[in-house]
C-alpha positions in Angstrom: 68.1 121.4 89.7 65.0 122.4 87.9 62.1 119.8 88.5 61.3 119.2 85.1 64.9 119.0 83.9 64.2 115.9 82.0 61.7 117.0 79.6 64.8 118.8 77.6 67.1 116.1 77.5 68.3 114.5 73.8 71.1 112.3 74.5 72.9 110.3 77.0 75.4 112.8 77.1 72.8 115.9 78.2 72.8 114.3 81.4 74.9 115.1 84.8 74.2 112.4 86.8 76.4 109.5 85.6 73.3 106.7 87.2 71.0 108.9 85.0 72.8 109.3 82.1 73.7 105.2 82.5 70.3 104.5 82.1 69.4 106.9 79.9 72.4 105.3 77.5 71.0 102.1 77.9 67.6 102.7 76.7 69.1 104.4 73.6 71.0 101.2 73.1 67.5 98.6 73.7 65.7 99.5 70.1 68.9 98.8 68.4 69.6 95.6 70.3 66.7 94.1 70.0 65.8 94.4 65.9 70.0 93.3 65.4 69.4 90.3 68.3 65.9 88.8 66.8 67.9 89.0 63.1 71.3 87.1 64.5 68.8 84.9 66.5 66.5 83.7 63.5 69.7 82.9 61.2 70.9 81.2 64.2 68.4 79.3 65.1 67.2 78.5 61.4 70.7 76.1 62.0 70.3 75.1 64.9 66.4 74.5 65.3 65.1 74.4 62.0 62.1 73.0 63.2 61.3 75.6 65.5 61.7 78.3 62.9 59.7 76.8 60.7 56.7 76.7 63.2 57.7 80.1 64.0 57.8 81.7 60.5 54.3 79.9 59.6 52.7 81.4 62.6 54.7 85.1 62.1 53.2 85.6 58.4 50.0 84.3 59.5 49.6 86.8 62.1 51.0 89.7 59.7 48.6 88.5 57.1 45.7 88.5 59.6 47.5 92.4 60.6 47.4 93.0 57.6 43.7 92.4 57.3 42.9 94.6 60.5 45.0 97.8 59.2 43.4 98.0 55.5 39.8 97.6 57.6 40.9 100.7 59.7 42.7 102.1 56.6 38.5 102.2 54.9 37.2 103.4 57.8 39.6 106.3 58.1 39.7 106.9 54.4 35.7 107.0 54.7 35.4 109.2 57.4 38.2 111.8 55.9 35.6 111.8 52.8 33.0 112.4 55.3 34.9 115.1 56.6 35.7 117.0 53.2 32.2 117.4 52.8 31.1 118.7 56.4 30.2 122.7 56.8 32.3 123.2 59.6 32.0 127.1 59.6 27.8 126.2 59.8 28.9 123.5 62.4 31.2 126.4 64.5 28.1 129.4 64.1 26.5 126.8 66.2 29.0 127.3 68.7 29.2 130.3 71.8 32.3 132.6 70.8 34.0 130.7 68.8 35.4 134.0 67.0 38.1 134.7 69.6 39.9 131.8 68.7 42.8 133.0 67.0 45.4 130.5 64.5 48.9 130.9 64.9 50.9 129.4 61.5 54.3 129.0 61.5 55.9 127.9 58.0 59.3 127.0 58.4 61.6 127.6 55.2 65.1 126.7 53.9 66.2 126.6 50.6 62.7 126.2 49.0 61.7 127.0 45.8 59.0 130.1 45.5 56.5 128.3 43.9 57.0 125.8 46.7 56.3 128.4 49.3 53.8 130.4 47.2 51.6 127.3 47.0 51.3 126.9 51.0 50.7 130.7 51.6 48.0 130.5 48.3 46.4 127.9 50.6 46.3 129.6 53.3 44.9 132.4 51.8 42.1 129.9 50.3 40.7 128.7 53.4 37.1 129.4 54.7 38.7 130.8 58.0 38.2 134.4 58.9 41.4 135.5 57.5 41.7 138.5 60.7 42.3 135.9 62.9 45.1 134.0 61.1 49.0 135.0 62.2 51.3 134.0 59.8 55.0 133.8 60.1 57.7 132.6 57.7 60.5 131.8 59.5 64.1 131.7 57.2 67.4 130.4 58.3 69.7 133.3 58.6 72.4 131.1 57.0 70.7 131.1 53.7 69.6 134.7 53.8 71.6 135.4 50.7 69.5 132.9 48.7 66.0 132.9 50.6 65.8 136.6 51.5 64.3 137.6 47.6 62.2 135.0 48.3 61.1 136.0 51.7 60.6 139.7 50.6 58.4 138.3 47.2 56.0 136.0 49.6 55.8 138.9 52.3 54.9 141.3 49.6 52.1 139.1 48.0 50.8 137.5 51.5 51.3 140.5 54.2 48.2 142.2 53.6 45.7 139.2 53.9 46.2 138.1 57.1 45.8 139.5 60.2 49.5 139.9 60.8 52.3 138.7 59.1 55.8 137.8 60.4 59.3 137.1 58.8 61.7 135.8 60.9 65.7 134.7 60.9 66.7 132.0 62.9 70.3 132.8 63.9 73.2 129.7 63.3 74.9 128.5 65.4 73.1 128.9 68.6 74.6 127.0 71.3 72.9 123.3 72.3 71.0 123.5 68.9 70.6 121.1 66.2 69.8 123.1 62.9 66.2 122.6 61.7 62.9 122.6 61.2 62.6 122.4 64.9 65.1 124.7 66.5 63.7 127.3 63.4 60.4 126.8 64.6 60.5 127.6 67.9 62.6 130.7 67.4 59.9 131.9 65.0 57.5 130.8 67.3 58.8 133.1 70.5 59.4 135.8 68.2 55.4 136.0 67.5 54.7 135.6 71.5 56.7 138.7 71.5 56.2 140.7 69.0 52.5 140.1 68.2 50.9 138.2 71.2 52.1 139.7 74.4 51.6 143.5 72.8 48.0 142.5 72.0 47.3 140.9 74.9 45.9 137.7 73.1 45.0 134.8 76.2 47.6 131.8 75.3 44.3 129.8 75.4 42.3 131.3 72.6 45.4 130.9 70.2 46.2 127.0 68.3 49.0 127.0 67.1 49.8 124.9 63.7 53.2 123.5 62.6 53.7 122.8 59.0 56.0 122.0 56.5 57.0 124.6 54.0 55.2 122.5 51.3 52.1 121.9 53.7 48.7 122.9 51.5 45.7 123.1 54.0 42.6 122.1 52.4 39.9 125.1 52.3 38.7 123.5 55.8 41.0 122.9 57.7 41.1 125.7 60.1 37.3 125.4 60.3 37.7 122.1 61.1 40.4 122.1 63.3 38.9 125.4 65.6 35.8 123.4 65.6 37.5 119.9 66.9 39.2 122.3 69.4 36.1 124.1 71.0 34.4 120.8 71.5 37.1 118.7 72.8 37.2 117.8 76.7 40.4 119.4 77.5 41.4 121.9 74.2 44.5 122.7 75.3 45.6 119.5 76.4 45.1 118.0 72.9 47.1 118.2 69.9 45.2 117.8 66.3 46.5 115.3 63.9 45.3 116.0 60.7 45.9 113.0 57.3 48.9 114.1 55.2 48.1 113.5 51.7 52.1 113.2 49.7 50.3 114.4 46.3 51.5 118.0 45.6 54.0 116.8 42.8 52.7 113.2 43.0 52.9 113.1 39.0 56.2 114.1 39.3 57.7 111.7 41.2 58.8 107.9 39.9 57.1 105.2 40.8 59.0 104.4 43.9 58.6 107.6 45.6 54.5 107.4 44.4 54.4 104.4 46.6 56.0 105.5 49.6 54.1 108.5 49.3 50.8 106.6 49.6 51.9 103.8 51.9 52.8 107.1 54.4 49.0 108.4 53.9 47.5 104.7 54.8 49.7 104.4 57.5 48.7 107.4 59.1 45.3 107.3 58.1 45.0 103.9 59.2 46.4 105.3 62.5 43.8 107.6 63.3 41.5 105.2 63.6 43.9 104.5 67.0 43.3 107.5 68.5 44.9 106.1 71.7 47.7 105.2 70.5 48.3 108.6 67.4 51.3 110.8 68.2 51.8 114.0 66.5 53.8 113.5 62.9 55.0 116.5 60.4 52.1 118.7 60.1 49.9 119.5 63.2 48.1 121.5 65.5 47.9 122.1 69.1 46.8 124.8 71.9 49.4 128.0 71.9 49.1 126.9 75.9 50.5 123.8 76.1 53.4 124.9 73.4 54.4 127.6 76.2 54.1 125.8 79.3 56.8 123.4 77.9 59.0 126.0 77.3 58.3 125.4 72.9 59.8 122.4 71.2 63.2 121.2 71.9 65.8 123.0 70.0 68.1 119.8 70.3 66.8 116.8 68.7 65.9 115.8 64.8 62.4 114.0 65.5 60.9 117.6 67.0 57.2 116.8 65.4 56.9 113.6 67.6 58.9 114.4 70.3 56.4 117.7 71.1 54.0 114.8 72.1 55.8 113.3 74.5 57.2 116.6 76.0 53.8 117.3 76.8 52.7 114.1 77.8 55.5 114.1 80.5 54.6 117.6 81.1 51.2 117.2 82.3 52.0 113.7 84.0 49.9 111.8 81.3 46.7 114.0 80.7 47.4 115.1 77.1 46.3 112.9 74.0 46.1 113.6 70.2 42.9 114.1 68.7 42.1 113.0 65.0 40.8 114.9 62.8 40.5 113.1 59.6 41.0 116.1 57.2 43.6 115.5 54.6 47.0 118.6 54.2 49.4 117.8 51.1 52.6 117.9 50.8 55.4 116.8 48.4 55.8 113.2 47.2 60.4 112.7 47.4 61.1 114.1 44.3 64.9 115.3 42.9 66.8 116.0 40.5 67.5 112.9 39.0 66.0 109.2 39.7 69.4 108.4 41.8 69.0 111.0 43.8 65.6 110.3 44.3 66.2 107.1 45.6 68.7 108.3 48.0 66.6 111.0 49.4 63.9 108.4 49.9 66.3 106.5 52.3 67.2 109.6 54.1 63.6 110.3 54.6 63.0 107.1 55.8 66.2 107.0 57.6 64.8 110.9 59.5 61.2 109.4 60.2 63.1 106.6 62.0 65.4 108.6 63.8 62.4 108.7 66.0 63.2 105.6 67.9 65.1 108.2 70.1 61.8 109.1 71.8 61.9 105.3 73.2 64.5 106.3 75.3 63.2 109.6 76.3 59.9 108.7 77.4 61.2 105.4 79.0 63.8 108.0 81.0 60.3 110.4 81.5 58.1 107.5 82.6 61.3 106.8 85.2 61.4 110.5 86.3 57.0 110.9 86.3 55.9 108.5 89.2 52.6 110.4 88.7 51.8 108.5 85.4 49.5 105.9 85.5 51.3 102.8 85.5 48.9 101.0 83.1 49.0 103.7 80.2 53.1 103.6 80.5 52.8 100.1 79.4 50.4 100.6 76.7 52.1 103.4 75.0 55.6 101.9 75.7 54.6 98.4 73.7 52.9 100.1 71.1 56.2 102.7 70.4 58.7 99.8 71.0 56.8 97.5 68.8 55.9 99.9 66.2 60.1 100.3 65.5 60.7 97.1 66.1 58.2 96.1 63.5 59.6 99.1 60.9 63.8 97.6 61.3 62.7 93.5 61.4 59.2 92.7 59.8 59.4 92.9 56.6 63.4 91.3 56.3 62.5 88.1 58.7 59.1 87.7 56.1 61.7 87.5 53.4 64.4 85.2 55.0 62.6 82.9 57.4 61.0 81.4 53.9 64.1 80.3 52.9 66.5 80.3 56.0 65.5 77.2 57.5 65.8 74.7 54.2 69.5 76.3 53.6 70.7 76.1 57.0 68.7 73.4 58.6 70.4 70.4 57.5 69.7 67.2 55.7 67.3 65.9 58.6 65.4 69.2 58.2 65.0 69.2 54.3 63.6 65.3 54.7 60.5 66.7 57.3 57.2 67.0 56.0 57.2 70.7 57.5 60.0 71.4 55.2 58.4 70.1 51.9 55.1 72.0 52.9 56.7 75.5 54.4 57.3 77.0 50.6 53.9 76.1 50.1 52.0 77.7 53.1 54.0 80.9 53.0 53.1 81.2 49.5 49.7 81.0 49.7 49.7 83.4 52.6 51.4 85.5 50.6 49.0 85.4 48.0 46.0 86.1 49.8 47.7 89.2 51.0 48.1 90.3 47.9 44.2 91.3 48.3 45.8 93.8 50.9 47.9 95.2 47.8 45.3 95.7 45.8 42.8 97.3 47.9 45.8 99.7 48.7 46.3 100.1 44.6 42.8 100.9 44.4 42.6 103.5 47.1 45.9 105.2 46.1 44.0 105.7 42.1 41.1 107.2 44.9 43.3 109.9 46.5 45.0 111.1 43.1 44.6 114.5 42.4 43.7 115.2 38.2 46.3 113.6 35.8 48.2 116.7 33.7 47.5 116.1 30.1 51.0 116.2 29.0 51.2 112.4 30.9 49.9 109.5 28.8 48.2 107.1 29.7 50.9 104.7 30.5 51.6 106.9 34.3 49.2 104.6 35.3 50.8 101.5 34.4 53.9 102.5 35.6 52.0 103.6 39.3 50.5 99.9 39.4 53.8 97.9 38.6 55.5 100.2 41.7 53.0 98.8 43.7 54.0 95.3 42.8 57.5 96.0 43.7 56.5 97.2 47.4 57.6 94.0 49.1 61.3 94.2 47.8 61.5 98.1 48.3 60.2 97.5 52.1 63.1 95.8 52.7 65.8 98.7 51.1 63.3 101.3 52.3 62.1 100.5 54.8 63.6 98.2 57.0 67.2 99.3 56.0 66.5 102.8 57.3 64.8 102.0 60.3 67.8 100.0 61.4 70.3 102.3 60.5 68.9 104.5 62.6 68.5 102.2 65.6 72.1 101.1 64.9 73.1 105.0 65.2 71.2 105.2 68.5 73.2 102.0 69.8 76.5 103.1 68.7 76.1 106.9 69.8 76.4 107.8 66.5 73.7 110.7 66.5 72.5 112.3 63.0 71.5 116.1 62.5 68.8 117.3 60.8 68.8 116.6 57.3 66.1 118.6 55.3 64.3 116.7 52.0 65.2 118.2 48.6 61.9 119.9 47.7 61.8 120.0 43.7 59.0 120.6 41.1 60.1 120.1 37.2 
């Protein structure tokens, strides 16, 4: 059996070795267990201890509300330094640097059943950037099932785009491959060996000297992003055991989308902002970058799973027994805000979303079955990595439903005894006035969110504005359908063995 075996396993069910696939079930089950155990246990104990839940509850939304405190500081800082960032001269910054023209940017755009504009607005991007555009490789990789609606489109973009980059690539990713999961990632790596043989290998290009970027088809680069990102690569310790984690900015069509899908939009740019100012703890999310190295010597993404973007990380993490990080690079992509056809649909499509991002809690099994497997990983970065992962969906399924319950729980279940305590007259009261002084939290976010808007179209009034502040006041209820809801419906799928494809977000501009 191959040694590295593991590092291309999805499911339970991947695995031969019944003790291995055993375990393997059982860590899919844990994320699931835990977030639907500490909800039973809270209700149950709000009956039976009242007491205890009440101490509980005042200490959890203390500590949240002093979280809360410690994220929007690293949420500034990161905002600052992406500002900082925005205005740097990185090509002056990289002429200062020995041969940094042999580095050579691989781009792969994968694409559905996009709108062209959609697509025309990432290649137009592209083709605005202050990197030497003879050292670009672009490839649009289609899915072959929707070549009767996408190939016009594929031809148009080809047409417009071929001649401006150094060499251009369409590509059809075949259905129905056997072991794959249709999507973004089993597209992208098709697209992606079809460049290694078609353009690299013939030109002889060192794997090295090649990043390779992974964006979504609605992915704009900001004019310095390649700049940026070749410079952050040439002066990092170990280039091509480093991925690049740029800020995703959800504001192409932000004035578009209702007020609901505004908020989630920004709420996904603090977090992730906020989350490069952990740089030990950042794994790769939607849009990224890494060395065309490491991408081959884990044989590409996996073909089998729906989380791809994150999982790459930990593929690569495995592969070279824990000496490989993510870098940030606080400079800001856009892409779409969740915007269909009707507000309905909207809404729905914003619980898929959330429901896909989520889905993610699958890579808590398959590092915990990696970290089994690598005995060459230090024991101490295991742990850290594991808490902050297991936590981090723990926190996304629970947080923000015990916040609202545990105010209430213990005075309707706890009993006569209970309701006569003077910790029951004063628990409304404290929570309240926690709650209160997060609202500071709130408005710093409202006030960064008017920061990070691109130009208001004239045809909106006014009143956009309005509308953009009152979603914000809403965020606490729509955490819970959201946020919470999908995040445990995902875990729940994990538990039962229910597994979920790859479900692509309706991309539409009115």
């Amino acid at each position: 059996m191959e040694q590295d075996y593991y590092l291309k396993v999805a499911r339970a069910k991947d695995l031969k070795n019944l003790k291995e696939r055993f375990l393997f079930r059982f860590f899919e089950i844990f994320p699931g267990v835990l977030s639907w155990g500490a909800l039973f246990l809270v209700i149950f104990l709000s009956w039976w201890q009242p007491l205890w839940i009440a101490i509980f509850i005042i200490i959890f939304v203390v500590f949240w509300f002093l979280r809360t405190i410690y994220f929007s500081l690293h949420l500034w800082s990161g905002y600052k330094k992406m500002a900082e960032h925005e205005k740097t001269d990185w090509m002056k910054k990289l002429n200062e640097l020995h041969n940094w023209k042999r580095i050579y940017h691989l781009i792969v755009i994968p694409m559905s059943k996009e709108q062209l504009e959609i697509v025309r607005d990432s290649f137009k991007s592209l083709g605005s950037t202050d990197y030497p555009k003879d050292k670009m490789i672009i490839v649009l990789a289609c899915e072959e099932k929707f070549k009767d609606s996408t190939q016009a489109i594929a031809e148009q973009i080809e047409k417009e785009f071929s001649s401006k980059f150094f060499k251009f690539l369409v590509t059809w990713h075949p259905d129905n491959l056997p072991g794959e999961i249709p999507g973004k990632g089993s597209n992208e790596t098709w697209a992606a060996k079809k460049a290694k043989e078609k353009i690299i290998e013939p030109l002889g290009i060192a794997y090295e000297n090649i990043v390779f970027s992974s964006f979504d088809v609605d992915t704009c680069v900001f004019p310095k992003y390649f700049s940026c990102l070749t410079y952050h690569y040439l002066s990092s310790e170990k280039p091509t055991k480093t991925s690049f984690q740029p800020i995703p900015l959800f504001i192409n069509n932000i004035w578009q989308a209702p007020a609901i899908s505004r908020v989630f939009s920004f709420s996904s740019t603090f977090w992730h902002a906020m989350n490069q100012e952990r740089a030990e703890k950042l794994v790769t999310f939607s849009s990224h970058s890494m060395s065309f190295q490491a991408l081959n010597d884990i044989g590409f993404k996996q073909t089998n799973v729906v989380s791809d973007d994150s999982r790459i990380f930990w593929q690569c993490f495995l592969k070279y027994d824990g000496d490989y990080r993510v870098q940030p690079l606080y400079y800001p992509i856009s892409m779409d805000a969740n915007v269909a056809k009707s507000f309905s649909r909207t809404l729905i499509n914003i619980f898929r979303q959330q429901r896909r991002w989520a889905y993610g809690v699958g890579d808590i099994a398959y590092f915990l079955f990696g970290f089994y497997k690598n005995k060459k990983i230090p024991f101490l970065k295991k742990l850290s990595l594991g808490i902050e992962l297991v936590e981090g969906h723990f926190s996304w399924a629970t947080a923000s439903i015990m916040i609202f319950l545990l105010g209430w729980l213990p005075l309707a279940l706890g009993g006569q005894e209970f309701s006569q305590t003077i910790i029951s007259y004063n628990l409304p009261k404290i929570i309240s006035r926690v709650m209160t002084l997060a609202m500071i939290g709130l408005l710093s976010s409202i006030y960064l969110s008017f920061l990070l808007l691109p130009p208001k179209p004239p045809k909106y009034g006014k009143y956009k504005y309005l509308i953009f502040i009152f979603g914000w006041l809403l965020f606490p209820i729509m955490m819970i359908f959201f946020g919470s809801l999908p995040a445990l419906d995902a875990q729940t799928r994990w538990m039962l063995g229910k597994y979920m494809g790859f479900w692509v977000t309706e991309k539409v501009r009115k």
